[in-house]
C-alpha positions in Angstrom: -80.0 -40.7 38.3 -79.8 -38.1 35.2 -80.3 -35.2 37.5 -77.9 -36.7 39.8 -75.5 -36.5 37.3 -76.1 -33.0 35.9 -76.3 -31.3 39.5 -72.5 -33.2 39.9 -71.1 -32.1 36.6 -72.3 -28.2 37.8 -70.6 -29.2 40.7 -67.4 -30.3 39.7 -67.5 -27.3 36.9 -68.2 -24.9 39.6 -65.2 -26.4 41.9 -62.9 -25.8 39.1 -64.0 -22.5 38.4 -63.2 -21.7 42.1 -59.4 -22.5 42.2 -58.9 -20.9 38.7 -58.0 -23.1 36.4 -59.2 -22.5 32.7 -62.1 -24.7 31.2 -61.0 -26.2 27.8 -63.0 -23.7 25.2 -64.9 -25.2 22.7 -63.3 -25.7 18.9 -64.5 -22.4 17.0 -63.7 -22.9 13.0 -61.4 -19.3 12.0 -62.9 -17.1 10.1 -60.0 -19.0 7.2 -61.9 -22.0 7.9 -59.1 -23.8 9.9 -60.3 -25.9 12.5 -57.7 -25.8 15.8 -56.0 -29.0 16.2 -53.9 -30.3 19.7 -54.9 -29.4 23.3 -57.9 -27.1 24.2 -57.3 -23.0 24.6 -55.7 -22.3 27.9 -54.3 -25.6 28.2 -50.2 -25.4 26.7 -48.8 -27.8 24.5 -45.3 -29.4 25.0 -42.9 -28.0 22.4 -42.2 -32.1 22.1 -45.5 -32.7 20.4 -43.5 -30.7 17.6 -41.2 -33.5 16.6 -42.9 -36.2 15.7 -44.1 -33.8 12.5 -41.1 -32.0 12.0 -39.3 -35.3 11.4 -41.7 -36.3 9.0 -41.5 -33.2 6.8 -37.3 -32.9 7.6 -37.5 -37.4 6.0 -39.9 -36.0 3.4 -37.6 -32.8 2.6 -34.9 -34.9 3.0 -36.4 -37.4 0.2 -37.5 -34.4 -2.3 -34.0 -32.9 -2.2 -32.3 -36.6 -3.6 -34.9 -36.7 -5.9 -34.2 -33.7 -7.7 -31.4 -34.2 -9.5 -32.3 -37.3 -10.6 -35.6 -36.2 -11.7 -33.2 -33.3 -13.3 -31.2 -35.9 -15.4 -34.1 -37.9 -17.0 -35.3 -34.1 -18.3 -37.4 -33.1 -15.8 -37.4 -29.8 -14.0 -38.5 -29.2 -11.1 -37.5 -27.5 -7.8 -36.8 -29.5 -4.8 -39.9 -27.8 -3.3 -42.1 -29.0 -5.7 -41.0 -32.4 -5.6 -41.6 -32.2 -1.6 -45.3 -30.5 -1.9 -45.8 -34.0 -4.3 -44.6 -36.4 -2.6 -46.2 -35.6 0.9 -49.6 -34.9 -1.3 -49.1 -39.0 -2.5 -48.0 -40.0 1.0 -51.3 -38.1 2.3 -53.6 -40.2 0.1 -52.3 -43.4 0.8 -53.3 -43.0 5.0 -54.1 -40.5 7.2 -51.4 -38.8 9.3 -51.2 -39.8 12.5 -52.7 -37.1 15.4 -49.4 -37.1 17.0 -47.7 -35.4 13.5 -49.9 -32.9 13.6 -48.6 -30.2 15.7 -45.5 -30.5 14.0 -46.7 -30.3 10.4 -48.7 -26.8 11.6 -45.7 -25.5 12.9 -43.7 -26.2 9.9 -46.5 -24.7 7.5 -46.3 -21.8 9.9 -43.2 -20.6 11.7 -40.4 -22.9 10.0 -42.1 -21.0 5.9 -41.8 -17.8 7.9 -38.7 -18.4 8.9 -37.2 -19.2 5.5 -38.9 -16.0 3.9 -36.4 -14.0 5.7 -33.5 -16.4 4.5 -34.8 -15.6 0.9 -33.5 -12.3 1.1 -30.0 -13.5 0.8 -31.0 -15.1 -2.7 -32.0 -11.6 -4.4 -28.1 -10.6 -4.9 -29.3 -6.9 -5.2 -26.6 -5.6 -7.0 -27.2 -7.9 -10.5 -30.9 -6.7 -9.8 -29.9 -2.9 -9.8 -27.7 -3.3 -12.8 -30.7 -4.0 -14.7 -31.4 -0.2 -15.0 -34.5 2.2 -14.3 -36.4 0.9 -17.4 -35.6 -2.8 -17.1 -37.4 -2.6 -13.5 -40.0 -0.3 -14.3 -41.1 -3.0 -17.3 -40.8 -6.0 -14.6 -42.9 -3.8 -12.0 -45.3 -3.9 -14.9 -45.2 -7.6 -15.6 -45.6 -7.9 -12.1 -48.3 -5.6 -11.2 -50.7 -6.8 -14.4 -50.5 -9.9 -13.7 -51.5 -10.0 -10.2 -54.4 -7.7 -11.3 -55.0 -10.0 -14.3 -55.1 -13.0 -12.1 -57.1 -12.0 -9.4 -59.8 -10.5 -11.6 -60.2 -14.0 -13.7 -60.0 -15.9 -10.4 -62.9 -14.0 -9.2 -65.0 -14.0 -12.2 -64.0 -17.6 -12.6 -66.0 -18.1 -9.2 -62.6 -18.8 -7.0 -62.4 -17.3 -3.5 -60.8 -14.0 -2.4 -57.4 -15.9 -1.3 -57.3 -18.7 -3.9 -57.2 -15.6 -6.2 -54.3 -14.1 -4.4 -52.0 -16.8 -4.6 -52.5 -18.0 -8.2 -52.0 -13.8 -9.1 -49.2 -14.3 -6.7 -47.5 -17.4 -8.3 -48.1 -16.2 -11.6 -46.5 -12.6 -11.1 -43.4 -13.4 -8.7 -42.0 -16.9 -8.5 -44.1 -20.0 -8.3 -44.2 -21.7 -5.0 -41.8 -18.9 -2.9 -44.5 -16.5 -3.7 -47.3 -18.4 -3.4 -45.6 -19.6 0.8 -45.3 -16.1 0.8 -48.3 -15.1 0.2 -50.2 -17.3 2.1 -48.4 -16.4 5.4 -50.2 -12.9 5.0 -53.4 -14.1 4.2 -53.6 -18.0 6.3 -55.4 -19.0 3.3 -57.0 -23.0 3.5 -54.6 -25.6 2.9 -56.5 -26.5 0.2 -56.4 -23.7 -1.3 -52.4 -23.3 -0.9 -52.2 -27.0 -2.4 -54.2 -25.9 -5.4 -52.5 -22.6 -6.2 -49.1 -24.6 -5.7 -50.6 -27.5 -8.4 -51.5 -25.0 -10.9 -48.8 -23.0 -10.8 -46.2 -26.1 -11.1 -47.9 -27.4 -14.4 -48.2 -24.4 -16.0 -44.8 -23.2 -15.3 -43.4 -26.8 -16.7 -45.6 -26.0 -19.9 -44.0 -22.4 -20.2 -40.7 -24.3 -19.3 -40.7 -26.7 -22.5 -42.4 -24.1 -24.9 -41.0 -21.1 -25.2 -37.6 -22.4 -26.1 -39.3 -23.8 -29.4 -41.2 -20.2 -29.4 -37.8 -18.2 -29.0 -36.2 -20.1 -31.8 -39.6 -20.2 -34.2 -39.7 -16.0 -33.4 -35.7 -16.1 -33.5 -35.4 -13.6 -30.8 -31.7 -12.3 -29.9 -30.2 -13.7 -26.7 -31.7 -10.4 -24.8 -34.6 -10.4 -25.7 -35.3 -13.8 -25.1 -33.4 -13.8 -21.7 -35.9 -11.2 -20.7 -39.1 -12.6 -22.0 -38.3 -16.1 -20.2 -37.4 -14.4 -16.9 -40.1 -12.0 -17.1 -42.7 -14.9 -17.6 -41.7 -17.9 -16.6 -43.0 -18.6 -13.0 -40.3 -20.7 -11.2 -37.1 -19.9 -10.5 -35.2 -23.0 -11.5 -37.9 -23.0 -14.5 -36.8 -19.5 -15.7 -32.9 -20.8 -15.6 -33.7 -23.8 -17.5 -36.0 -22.6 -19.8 -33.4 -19.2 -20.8 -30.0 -22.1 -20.7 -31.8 -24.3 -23.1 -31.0 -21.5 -25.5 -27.4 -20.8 -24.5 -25.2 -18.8 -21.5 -26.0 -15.8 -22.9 -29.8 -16.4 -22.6 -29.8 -17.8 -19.2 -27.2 -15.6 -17.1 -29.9 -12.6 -18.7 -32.9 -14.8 -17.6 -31.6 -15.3 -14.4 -30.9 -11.8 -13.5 -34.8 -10.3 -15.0 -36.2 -13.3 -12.5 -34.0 -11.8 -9.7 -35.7 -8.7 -10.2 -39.2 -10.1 -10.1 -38.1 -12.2 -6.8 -37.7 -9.1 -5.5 -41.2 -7.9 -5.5 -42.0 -9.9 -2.5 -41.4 -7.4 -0.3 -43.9 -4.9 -2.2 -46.4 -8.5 -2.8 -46.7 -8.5 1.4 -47.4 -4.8 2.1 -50.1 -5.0 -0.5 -51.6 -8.5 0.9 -51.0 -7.0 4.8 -53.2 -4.3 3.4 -55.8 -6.6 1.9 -56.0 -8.5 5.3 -56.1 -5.2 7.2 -59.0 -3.9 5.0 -60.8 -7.4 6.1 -59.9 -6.9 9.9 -61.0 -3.1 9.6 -64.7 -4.4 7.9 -65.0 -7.1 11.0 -65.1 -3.9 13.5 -61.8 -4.4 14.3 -58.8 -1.7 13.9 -55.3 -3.3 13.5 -52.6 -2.6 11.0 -51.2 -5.7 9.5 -47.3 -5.4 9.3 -45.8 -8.7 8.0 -42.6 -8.4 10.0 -41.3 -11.7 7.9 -41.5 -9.5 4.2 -40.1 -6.7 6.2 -37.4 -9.4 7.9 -36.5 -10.3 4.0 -35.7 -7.2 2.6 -33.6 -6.2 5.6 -31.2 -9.1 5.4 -31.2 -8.3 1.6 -30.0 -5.1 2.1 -27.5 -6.1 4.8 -26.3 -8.6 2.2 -25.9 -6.5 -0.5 -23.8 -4.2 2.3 -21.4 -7.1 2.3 -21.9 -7.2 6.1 -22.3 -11.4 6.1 -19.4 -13.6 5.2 -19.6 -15.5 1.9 -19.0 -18.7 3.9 -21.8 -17.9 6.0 -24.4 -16.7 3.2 -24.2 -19.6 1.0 -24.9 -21.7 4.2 -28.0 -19.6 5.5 -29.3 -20.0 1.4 -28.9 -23.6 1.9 -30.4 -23.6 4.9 -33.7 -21.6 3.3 -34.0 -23.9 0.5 -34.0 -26.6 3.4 -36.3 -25.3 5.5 -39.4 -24.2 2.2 -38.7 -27.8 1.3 -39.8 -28.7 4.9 -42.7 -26.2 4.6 -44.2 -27.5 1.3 -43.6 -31.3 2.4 -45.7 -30.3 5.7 -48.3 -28.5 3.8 -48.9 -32.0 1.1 -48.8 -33.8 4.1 -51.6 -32.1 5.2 -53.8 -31.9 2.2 -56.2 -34.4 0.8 -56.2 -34.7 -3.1 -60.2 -35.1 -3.2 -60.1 -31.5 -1.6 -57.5 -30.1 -4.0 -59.8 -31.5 -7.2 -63.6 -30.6 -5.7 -63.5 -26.9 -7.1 -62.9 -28.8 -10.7 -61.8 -27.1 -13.4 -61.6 -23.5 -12.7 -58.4 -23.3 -10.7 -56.8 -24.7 -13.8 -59.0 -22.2 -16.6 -57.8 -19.3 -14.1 -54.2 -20.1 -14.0 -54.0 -21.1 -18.1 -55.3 -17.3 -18.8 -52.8 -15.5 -15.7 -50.0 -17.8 -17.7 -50.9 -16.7 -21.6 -51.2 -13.0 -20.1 -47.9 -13.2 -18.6 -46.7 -14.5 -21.3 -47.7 -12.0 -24.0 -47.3 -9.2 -21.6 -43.1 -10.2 -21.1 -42.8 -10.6 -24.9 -44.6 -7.2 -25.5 -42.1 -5.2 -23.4 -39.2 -7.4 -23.9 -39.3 -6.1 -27.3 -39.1 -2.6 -26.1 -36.9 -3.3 -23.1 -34.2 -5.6 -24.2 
């Protein structure tokens, strides 16, 4: 009977193999260490199989973006994207997400964060950033540019992997979660991984948030100075605003523009990670230039902003509609995450990204001192 069965199965194989259609491949882990998820390779999936995930994130975005002011008038700070990576984290641990929402949730991690890259562009407002002057960028270049060394050599010595390492630098240098999105559609890190840097990040951006107010006045730095320390080091954006209002308009509207200025190193952020992932394709045996058309995307729409070439009415909608969409993005990627994933490396995610913090930190004060 056994043989019977084996000489049909070669049978039926060989039968299908005749008319042409594709076998279903087996599931290969990437090289990332994503496993494929939905319908075997060669077989195409229904763009319907999208919603059912896409609604999920868009309810949980949806609930994240309520939230936030709330959460803004009890004192506590915290980007609607931030909110939205949280609360699909909890609703992750309380049952697993149905197979049917998975599709969706991929493509909004994916296409939908890719998507809303480009849209940042319209949030640098280039001509505040170039008003800062030749010096003023060239000490944020090296905030920046220290950091992301700093961080990613601790990371490493700390034991982290290669793209955990990345983001945290990433988050640390730029702007929190937008960078850390960013940088992770260069280098299709774990979602683990993306979760963690994304943790880390949050907390110790909330700690910079609350403290360096009480530093500023203890230090009792002018209103320049302490505008550009705060936007220099601070690693959210609505962290950096908070953090430089708490000490006046004068403070903030300077805070806001030096954190503008660091926003705009994403673009140079994904030529350098499309190079990283390019060195890795090159050592594989392959030859392939990584270009990662979204960074590229971004600063094109910046510059045709700054240009004045899209209506005001227009701009402020398509900002909106960014915002929307990375809130959809990080609510798809908690969804997605477990928590006993995001706690198994232990304690070194959070010793890598208290150092990156205290060396942005001193490294903003030290040149806001010869800057501002």
């Amino acid at each position: 009977m056994l043989s019977h069965l084996m000489i049909t199965g070669a049978r039926v194989e060989l039968s299908i193999a005749r008319v042409g259609w594709p076998l279903p491949s087996p599931v290969v882990p990437s090289p990332e260490g994503r496993v494929p998820m939905g319908l075997p390779a060669g077989v195409p999936s229904p763009r319907g199989h999208l919603l059912p995930g896409l609604l999920l994130a868009g309810g949980v975005a949806v609930l994240a973006t309520l939230l936030t002011p709330v959460l803004a008038a009890c004192g506590v700070v915290a980007g609607s994207m931030v909110v939205s990576l949280l609360l699909g984290l909890a609703l992750a641990q309380l049952r697993p997400m149905p197979t049917a929402t998975l599709p969706g949730l991929d493509f909004a991690c994916r296409p939908v964060l890719r998507f809303a890259i480009v849209l940042l562009g319209l949030r640098i407002g280039l001509p505040q950033v170039v008003a800062v002057g030749a010096s003023g960028w060239l000490a944020v270049t090296a905030i920046v540019a220290s950091t992301l060394l700093f961080g990613y050599w601790i990371s490493r010595r700390l034991g982290l992997s290669s793209n955990l390492a990345w983001l945290l630098a990433s988050g640390h240098a730029i702007c929190g979660a937008a960078a850390i999105a960013a940088a992770d559609s260069v280098l299709k890190a774990k979602d683990r991984e993306v979760t963690q840097a994304l943790t880390m990040v949050t907390l110790f951006g909330t700690l910079a948030m609350l403290v360096l107010p009480m530093l500023g006045s203890w230090l009792q730095l002018d209103a320049d100075l302490y505008g550009f320390w705060v936007g220099g080091s601070v690693h959210e954006v609505a962290q950096a605003v908070a953090s430089g209002y708490a000490r006046g308009e004068v403070c903030g509207e300077a805070a806001s523009i030096i954190k503008l200025v660091r926003v705009a190193h994403l673009l140079p952020l994904g030529l350098l990670l499309g190079g990283v992932v390019a060195r890795r394709v090159m050592a594989g045996g392959q030859r392939r230039i990584i270009v990662p058309w979204f960074v590229l995307g971004f600063a094109a729409v910046a510059v045709v902003d700054a240009a004045g070439l899209v209506p005001l009415w227009l701009a402020d909608a398509l900002r909106q509609l960014c915002a929307f969409a990375m809130t959809i993005a990080m609510a798809a990627l908690g969804l997605k995450s477990s928590l006993r994933e995001v706690l198994r490396t232990g304690v070194r995610p959070l010793l890598a990204a208290g150092f990156t913090t205290a060396w942005i930190v001193m490294v903003a004060l030290l040149l806001a001192t010869h800057c501002a």
